[in-house]
SERO-4910 file (N, C-alpha, C, O; in steps of 0.05 Angstrom, whole numbers):
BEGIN
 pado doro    nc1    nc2    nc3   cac1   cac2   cac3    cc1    cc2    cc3    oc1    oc2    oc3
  Unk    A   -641   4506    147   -666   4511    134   -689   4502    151   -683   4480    162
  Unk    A   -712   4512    156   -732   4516    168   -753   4502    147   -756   4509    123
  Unk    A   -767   4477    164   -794   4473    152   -820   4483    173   -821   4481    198
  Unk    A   -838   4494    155   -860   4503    164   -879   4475    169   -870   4455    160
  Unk    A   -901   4474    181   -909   4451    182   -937   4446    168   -958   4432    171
  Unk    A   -927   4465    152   -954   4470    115   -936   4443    101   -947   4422     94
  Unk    A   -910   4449    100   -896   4432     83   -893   4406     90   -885   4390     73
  Unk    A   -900   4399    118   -883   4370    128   -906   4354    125   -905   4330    130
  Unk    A   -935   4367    114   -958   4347    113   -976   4351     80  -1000   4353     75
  Unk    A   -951   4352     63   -956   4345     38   -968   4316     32   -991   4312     24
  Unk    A   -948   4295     38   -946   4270     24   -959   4257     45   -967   4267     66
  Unk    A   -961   4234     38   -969   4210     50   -951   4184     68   -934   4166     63
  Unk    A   -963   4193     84   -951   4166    102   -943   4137     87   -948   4125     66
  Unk    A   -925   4133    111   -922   4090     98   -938   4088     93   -947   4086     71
  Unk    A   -951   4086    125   -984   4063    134  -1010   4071    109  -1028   4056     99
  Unk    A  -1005   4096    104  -1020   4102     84  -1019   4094     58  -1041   4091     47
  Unk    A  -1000   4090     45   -993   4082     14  -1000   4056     19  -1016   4043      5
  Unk    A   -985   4046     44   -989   4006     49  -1016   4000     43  -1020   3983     25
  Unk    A  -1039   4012     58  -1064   4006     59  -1078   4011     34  -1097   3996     26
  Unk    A  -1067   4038     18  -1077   4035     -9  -1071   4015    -32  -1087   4006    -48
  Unk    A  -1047   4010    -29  -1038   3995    -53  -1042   3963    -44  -1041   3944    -60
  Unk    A  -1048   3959    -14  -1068   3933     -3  -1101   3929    -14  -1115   3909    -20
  Unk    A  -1106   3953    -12  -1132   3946    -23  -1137   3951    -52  -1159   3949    -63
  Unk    A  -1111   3959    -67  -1121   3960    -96  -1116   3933   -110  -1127   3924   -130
  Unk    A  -1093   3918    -92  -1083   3887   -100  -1111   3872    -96  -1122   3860   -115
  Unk    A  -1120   3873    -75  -1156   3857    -67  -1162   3870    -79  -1165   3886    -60
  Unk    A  -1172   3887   -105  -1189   3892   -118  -1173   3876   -151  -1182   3857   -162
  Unk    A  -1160   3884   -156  -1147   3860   -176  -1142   3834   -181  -1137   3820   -201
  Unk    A  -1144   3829   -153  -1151   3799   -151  -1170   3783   -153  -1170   3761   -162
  Unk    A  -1192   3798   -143  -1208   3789   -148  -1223   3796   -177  -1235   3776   -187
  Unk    A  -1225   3819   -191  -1227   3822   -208  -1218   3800   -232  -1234   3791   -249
  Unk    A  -1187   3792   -228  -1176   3767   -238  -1183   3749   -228  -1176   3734   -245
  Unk    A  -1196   3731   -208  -1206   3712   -200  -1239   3712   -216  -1245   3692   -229
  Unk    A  -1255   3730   -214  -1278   3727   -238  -1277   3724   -258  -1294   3709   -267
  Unk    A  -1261   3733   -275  -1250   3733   -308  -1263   3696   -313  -1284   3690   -324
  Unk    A  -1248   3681   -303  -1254   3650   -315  -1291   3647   -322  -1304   3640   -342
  Unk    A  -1300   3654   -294  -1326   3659   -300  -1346   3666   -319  -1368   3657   -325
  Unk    A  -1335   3682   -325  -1346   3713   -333  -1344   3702   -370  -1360   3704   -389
  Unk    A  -1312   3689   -369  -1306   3681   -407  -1333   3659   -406  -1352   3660   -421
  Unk    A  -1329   3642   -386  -1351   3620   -389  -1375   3626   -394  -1385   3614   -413
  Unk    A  -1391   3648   -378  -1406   3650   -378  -1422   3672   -411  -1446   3675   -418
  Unk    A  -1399   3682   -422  -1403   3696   -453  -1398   3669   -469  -1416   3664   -486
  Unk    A  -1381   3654   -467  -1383   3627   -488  -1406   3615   -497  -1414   3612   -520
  Unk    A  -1422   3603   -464  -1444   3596   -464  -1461   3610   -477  -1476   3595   -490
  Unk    A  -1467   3643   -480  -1484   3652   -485  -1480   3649   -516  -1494   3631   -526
  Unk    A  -1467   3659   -530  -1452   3648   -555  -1464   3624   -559  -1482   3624   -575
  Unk    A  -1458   3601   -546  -1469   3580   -560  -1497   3581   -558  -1509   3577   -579
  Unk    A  -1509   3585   -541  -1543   3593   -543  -1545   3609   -566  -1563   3601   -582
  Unk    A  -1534   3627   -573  -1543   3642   -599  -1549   3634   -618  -1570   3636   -631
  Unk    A  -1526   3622   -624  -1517   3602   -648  -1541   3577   -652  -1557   3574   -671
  Unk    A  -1537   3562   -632  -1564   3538   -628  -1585   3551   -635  -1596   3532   -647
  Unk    A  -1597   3566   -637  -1623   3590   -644  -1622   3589   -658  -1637   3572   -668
  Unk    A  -1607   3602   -675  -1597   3604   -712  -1598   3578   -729  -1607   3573   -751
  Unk    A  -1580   3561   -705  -1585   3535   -735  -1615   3519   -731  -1629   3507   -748
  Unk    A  -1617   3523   -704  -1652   3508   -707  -1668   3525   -729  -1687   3516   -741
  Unk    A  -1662   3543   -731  -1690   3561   -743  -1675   3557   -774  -1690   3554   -793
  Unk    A  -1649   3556   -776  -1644   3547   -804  -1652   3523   -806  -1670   3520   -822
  Unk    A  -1644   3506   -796  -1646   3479   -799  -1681   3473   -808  -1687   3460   -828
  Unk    A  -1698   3482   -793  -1722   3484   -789  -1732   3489   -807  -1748   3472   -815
  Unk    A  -1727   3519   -830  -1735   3531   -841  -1733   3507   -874  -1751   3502   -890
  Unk    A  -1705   3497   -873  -1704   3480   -900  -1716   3455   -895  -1728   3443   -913
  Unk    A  -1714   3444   -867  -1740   3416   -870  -1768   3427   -873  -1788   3413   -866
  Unk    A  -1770   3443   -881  -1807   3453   -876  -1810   3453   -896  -1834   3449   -898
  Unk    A  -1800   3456   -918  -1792   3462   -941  -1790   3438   -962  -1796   3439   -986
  Unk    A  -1782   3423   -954  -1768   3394   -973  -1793   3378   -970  -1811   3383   -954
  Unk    A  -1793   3349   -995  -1815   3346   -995  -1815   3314   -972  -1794   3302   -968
  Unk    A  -1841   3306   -959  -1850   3300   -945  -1845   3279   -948  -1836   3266   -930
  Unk    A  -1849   3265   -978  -1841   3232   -984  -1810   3225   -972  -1806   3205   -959
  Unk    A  -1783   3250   -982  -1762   3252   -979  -1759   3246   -941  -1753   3224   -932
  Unk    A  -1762   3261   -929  -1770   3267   -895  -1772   3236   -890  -1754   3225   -877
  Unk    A  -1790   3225   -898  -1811   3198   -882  -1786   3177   -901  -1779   3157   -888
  Unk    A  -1776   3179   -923  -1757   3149   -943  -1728   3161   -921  -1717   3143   -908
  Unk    A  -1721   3179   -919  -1692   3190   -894  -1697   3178   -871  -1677   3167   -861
  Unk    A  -1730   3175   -853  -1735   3165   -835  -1725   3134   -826  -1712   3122   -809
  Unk    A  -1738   3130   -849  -1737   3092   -858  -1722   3087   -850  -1719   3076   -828
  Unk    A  -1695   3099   -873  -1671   3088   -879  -1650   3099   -854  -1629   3087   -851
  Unk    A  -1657   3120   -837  -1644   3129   -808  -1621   3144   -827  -1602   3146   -812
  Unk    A  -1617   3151   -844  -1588   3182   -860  -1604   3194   -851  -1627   3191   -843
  Unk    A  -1579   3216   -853  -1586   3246   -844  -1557   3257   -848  -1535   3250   -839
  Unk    A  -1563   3271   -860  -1537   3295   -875  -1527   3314   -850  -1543   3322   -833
  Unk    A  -1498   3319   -850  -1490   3331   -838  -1485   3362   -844  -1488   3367   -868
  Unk    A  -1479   3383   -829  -1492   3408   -831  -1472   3423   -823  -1461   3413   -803
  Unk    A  -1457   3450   -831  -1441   3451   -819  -1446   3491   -803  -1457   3507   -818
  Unk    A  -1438   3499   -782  -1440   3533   -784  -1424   3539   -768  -1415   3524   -749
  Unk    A  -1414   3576   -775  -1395   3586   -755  -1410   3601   -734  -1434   3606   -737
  Unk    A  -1396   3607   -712  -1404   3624   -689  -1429   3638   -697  -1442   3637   -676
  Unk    A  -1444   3652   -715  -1461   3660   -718  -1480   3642   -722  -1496   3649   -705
  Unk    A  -1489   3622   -732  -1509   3596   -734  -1512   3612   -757  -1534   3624   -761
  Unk    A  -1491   3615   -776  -1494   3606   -805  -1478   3588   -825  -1454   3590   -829
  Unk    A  -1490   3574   -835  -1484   3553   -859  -1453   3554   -871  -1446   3573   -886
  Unk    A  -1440   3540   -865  -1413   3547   -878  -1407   3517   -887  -1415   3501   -871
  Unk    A  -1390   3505   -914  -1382   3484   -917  -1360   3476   -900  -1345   3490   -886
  Unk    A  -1362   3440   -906  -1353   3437   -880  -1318   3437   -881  -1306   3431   -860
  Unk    A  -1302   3444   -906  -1272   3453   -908  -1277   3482   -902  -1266   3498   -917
  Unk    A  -1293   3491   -881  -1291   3524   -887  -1280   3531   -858  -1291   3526   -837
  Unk    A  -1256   3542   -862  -1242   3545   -826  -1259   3569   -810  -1253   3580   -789
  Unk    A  -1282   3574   -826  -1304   3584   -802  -1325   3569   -793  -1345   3579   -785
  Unk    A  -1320   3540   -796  -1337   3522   -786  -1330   3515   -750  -1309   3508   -740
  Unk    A  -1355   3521   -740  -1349   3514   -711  -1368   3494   -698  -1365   3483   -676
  Unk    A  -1384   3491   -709  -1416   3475   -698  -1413   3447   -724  -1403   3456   -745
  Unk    A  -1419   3424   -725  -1433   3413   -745  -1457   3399   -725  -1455   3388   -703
  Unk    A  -1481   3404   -745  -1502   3384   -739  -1513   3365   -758  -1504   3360   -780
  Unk    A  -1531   3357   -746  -1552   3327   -756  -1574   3323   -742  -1579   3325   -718
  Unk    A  -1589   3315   -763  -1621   3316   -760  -1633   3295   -769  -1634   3289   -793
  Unk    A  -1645   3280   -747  -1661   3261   -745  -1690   3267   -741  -1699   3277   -720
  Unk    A  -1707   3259   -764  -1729   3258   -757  -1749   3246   -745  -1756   3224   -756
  Unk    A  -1764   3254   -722  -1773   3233   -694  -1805   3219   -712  -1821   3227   -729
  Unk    A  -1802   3199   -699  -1832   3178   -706  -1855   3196   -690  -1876   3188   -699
  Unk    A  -1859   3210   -678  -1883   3213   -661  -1897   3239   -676  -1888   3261   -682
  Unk    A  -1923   3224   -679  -1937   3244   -701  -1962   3255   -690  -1983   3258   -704
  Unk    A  -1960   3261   -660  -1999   3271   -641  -1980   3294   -633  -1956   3293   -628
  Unk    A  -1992   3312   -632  -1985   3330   -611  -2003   3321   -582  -2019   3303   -576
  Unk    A  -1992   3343   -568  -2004   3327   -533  -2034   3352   -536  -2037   3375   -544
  Unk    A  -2052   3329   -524  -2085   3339   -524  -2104   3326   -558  -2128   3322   -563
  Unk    A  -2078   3322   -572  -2099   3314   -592  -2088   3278   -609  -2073   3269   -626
  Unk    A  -2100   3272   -594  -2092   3238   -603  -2096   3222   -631  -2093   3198   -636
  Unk    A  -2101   3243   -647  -2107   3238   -684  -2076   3233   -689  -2059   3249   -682
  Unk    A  -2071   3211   -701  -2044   3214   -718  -2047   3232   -751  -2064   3234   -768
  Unk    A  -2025   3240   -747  -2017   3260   -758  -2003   3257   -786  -1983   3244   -781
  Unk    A  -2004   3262   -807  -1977   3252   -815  -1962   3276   -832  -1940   3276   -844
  Unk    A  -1979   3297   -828  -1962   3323   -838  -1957   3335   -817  -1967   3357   -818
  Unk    A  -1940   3331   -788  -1923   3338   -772  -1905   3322   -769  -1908   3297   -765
  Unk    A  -1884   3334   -769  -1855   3318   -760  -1841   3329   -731  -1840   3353   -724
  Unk    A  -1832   3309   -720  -1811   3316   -699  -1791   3320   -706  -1780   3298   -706
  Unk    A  -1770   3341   -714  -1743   3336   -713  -1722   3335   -692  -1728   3348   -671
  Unk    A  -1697   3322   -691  -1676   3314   -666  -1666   3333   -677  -1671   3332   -701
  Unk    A  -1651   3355   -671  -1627   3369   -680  -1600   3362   -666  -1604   3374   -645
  Unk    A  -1585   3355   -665  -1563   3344   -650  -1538   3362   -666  -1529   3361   -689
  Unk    A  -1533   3377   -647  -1507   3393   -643  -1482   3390   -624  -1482   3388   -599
  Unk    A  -1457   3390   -643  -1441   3384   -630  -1415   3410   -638  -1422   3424   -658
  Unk    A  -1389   3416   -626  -1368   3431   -630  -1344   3405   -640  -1324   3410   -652
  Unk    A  -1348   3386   -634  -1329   3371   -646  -1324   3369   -677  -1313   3348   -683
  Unk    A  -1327   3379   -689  -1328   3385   -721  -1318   3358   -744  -1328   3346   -763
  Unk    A  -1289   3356   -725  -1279   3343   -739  -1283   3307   -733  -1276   3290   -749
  Unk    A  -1293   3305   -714  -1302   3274   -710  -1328   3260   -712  -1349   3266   -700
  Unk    A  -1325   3237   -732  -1354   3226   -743  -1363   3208   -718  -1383   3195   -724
  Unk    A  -1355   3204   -695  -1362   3201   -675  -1377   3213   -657  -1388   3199   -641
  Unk    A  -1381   3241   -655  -1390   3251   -637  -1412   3257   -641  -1421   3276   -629
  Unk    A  -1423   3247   -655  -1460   3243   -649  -1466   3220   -647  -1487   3212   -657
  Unk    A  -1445   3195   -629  -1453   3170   -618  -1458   3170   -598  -1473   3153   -588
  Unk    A  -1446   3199   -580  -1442   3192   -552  -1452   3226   -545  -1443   3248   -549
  Unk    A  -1481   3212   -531  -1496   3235   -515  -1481   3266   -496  -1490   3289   -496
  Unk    A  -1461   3258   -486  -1439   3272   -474  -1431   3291   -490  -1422   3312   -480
  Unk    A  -1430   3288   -521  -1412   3305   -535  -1428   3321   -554  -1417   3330   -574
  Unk    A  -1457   3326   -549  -1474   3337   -566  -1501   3346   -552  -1514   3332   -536
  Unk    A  -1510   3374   -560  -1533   3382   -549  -1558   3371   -567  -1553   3368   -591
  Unk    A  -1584   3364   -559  -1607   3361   -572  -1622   3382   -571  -1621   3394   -550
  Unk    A  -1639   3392   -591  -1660   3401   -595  -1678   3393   -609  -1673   3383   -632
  Unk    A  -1707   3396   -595  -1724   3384   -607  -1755   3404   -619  -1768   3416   -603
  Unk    A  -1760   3402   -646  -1777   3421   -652  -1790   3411   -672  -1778   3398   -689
  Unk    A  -1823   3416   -673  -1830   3402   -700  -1846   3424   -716  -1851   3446   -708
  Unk    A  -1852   3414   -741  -1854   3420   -757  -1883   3416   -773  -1892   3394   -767
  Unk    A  -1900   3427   -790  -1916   3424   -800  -1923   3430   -832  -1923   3453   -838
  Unk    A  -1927   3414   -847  -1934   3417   -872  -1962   3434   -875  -1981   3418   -871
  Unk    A  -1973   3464   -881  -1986   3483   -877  -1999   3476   -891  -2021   3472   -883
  Unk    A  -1995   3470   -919  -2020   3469   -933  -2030   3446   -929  -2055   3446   -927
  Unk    A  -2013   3417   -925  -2029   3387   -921  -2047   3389   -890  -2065   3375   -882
  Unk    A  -2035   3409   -878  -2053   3411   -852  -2076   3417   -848  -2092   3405   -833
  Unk    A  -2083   3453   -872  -2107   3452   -872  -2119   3449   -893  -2135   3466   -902
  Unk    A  -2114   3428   -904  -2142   3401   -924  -2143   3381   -906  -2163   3367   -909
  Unk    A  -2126   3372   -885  -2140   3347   -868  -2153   3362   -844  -2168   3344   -834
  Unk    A  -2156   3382   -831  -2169   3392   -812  -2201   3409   -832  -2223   3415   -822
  Unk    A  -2197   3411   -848  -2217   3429   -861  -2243   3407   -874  -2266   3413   -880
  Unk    A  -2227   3380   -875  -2246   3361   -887  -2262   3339   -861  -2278   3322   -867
***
């Protein structure tokens, strides 16, 4: 039987398949070598989300509560613990969609910067977030908890002392 030499240059060489299936391994590899990155780097973002959510929750119910309460919590240094899942929403804290708990300390410093009047219808709050959920420790130790810091203003006590 007779090959024509239409037929003998169908397929592909060794050197040819070698070199492809060489460079598809270096592309999988490395592909798999970014992956670690890449999860890290969506986690992180995730937790930024979340931190957003519970400040502006957190925020929204101290603005809210009354002021005597705020300044007698100060005194006495309590502060209630807080609990939310992946979304930076409120969940109790037996709720197995709890991933964040926080705590909120309210800061002494009552000027904002440029205006040296003490204040006493602004508050500083500490927000201190942590993923350790389950340990009453981990808002002892700086390492194991993010801060945020944001304050707050009582709107109407603000403008009767600026207006007088």
């Amino acid at each position: 039987m007779k090959f024509s030499t239409s037929d003998r240059q169908r397929g592909f060489s060794l050197v040819e398949v070698t070199v492809a299936l060489g460079i598809c391994a270096t592309g999988i590899l490395l592909t798999v070598a970014m992956l670690p990155s890449i999860l890290n780097s969506v986690g992180e973002s995730v937790d930024r989300n979340a931190y957003a959510r519970i400040k502006q929750s957190l925020s929204s119910q101290y603005a809210m509560m009354d002021w005597e309460i705020l300044e007698e919590n100060s005194r006495n240094n309590t502060s209630d613990r807080y609990y939310f899942d992946f979304d930076g929403t409120e969940v109790p804290r037996d709720s197995f969609e709890a991933a964040y708990a926080a705590q909120i300390r309210v800061g002494d410093r009552r000027t904002l910067s440029g205006d040296d009047r003490h204040n006493r219808f602004i508050r500083f709050l500490e927000i201190r977030i942590t993923r350790d959920i389950e340990d009453d420790k981990a808002f002892e130790d700086p390492e194991r908890y993010d801060q945020l810091t944001t304050s707050l203003g009582n709107e109407a006590k603000l403008e009767e002392q600026y207006r007088d």
